[in-house]
N, C-alpha and C positions, 0 to 999 in steps of 0.2 A: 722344182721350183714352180709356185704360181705360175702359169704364162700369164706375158703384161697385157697391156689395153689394146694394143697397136693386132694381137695376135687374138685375141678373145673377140675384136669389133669383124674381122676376118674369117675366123671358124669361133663361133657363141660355144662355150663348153656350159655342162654342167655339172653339177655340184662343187663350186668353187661358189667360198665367202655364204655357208649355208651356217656355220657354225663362229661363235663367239670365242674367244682365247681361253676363257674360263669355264667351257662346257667339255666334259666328255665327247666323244665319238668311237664309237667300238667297230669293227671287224662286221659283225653282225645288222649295224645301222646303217653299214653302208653297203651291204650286201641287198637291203631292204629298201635302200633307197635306190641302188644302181638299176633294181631290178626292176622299180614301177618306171624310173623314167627308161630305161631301153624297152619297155613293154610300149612306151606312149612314139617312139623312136619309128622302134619297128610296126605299131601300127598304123602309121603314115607311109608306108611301104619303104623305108629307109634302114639301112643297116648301123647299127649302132657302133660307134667305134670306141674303144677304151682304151684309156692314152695314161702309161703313171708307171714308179718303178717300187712300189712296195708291193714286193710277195707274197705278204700275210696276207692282203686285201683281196688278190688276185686268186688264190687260192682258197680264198673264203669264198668268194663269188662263185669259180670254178665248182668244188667241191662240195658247197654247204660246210653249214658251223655246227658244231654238237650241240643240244641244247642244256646248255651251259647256264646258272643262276646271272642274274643280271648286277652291275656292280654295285654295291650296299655301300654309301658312302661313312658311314658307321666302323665299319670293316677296314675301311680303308685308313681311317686315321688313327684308327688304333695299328697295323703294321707302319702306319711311317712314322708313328711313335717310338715303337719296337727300335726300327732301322737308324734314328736318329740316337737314339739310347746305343743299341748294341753295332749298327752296323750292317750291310747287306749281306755281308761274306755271311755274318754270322745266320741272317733271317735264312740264307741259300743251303746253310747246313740245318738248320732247322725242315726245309725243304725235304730236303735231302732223306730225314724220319720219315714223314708223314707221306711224300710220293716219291719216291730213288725214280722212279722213270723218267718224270717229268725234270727229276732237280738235274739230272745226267744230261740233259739237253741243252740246260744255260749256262751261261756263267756267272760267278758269282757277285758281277757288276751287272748284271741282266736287272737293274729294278724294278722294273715294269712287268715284266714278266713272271719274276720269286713273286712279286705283292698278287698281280692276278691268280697265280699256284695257290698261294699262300690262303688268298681269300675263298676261291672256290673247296677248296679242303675245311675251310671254318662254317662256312655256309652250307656244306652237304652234308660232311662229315666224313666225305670221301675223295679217295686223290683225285685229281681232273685226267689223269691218264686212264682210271677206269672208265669216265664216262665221255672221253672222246671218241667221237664214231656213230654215236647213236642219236636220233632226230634227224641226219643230215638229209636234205634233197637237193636233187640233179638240176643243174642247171640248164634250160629249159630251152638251148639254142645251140645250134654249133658251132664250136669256138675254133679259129683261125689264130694260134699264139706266135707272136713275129717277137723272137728274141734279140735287141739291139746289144751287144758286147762287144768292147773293144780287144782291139788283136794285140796292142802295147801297152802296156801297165805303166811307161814310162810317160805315154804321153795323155793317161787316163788322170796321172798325178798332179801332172801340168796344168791339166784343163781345171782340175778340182782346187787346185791353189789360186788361180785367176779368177773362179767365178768366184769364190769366200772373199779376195781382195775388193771386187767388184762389188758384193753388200754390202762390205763394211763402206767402200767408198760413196755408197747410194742409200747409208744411214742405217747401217744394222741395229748401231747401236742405241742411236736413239730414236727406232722404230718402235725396241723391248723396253726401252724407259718410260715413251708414252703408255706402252699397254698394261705395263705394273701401273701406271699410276691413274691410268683408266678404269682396270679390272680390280687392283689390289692381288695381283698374282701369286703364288706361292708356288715357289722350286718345285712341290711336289706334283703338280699339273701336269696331266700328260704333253699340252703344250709346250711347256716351259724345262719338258723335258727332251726337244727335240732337238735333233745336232743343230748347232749354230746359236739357237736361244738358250737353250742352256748353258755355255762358254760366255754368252755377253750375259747371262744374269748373275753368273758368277764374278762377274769382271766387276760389275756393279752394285756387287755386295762387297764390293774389296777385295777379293782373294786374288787375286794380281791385274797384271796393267794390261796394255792394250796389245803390245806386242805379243806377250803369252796369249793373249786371247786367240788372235790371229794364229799360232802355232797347235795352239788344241784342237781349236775349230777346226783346221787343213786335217790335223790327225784324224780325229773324228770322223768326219769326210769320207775318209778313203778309210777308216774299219767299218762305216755304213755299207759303203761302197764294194767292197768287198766280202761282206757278209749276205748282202742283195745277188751280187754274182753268184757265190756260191749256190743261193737258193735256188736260183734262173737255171741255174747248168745242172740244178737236180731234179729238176723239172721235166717232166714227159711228154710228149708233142709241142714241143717249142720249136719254131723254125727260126736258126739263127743265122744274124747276117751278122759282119762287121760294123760296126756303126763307125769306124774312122776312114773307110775306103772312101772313095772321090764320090763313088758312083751305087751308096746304100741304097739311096730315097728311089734310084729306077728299078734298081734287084728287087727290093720291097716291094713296088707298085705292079713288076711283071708278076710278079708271083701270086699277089691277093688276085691278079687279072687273072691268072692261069686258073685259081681256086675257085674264083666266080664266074670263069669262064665268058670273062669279057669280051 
């Protein structure tokens, strides 16, 4: 979640509130962008810290990105044409022709992903699993990776049900009202396709009430959440602590000391 004002006026982050509801933002853009401001970071004789729980990102940065065609908005409305006609399952079997490598990885509710497949295969002419690998460069520092994982799943569930109550209590719903009716937003937005705004813009197309909203959204939640873990614990030089023990934030803070030999 954003951190609020009270936490931003105290450590200033950046790249928060760079991008508009209705724009793109890629993997790649913010590898581009992470990378001048920790250059301006670390040229002030300061270490850069990077704080977030999407793995695609972290790995993009970590690794480098293949160099990949950039999104054709063209492209794109012609597959969620497709998907609205036929369906995802079907576009993911469709996948499934053209790259078996790539289709083997998602599933067949993965939209964002089949449509990105999808469109890099229409744009090259070739499945994206052949040209992943090639372009990539090394990220340009040495990285210190502090994995925060909880040790009960019970009370991982907990926490994720309380903080979804807590947005909806503090105007989930008509935060996404204003911004459809700011932006004119369309389901198909990677925005508007992230856990929790996607449940309230369906709530607000009708397709059920508030209570189900509140039930998907928890679900959702905790398949993000659990898909994020999995990624983290297949990750290599990650040092992991508990993040529900009393006493994380000192283990964490001796260790970066021990690293940087504080």
């Amino acid at each position: 979640a954003k951190p609020d004002a009270a936490i931003l006026e105290r450590a200033p982050h950046r790249l928060i509130d760079i991008r508009d509801p209705d724009q793109s933002y890629s993997a790649a853009q913010f590898r581009d962008d992470a990378l001048r401001e920790m250059a301006e970071i670390s040229g002030r004789g300061k270490i850069p810290l990077l704080v977030g729980g999407t793995m695609l990102y972290f790995k993009a940065l970590a690794e480098g990105l293949s160099a990949l065609p950039q999104a054709e908005p063209t492209v794109r409305a012609e597959i969620d044409a497709k998907a609205r006609q036929w369906g995802w399952s079907a576009l993911h079997a469709e996948l499934t022709r053209l790259d078996p490598i790539t289709a083997a990885r998602l599933q067949p509710t993965d939209a964002q992903r089949i449509q990105r497949a999808l469109e890099v295969c229409l744009l090259t002419g070739e499945p994206m699993s052949a040209q992943q690998g090639s372009g990539k460069s090394a990220l340009p520092y040495e990285v210190a990776a502090i994995g925060l994982e909880p040790s009960n799943r019970l009370i991982l569930h907990e926490r994720i049900a309380a903080r979804f109550d807590a947005m909806l209590s503090n105007g989930l719903v008509a935060e996404v009202r204003a911004l459809r009716e700011q932006f004119n937003l369309s389901p198909a937005l990677p925005s508007m396709r992230c856990v929790g705004y996607r449940q309230v813009g369906q709530h607000l197309d009708g397709e059920f009430d508030v209570e189900t909203l509140r039930e998907k959204g928890i679900a959702a939640t905790r398949q993000l959440a659990k898909r994020q873990l999995t990624w983290l614990r297949a990750t290599p030089k990650v040092d992991r602590f508990d993040c529900l023990a009393e006493d994380v934030s000192v283990g964490v803070l001796n260790h970066l000391r021990r690293i940087l030999e504080l």
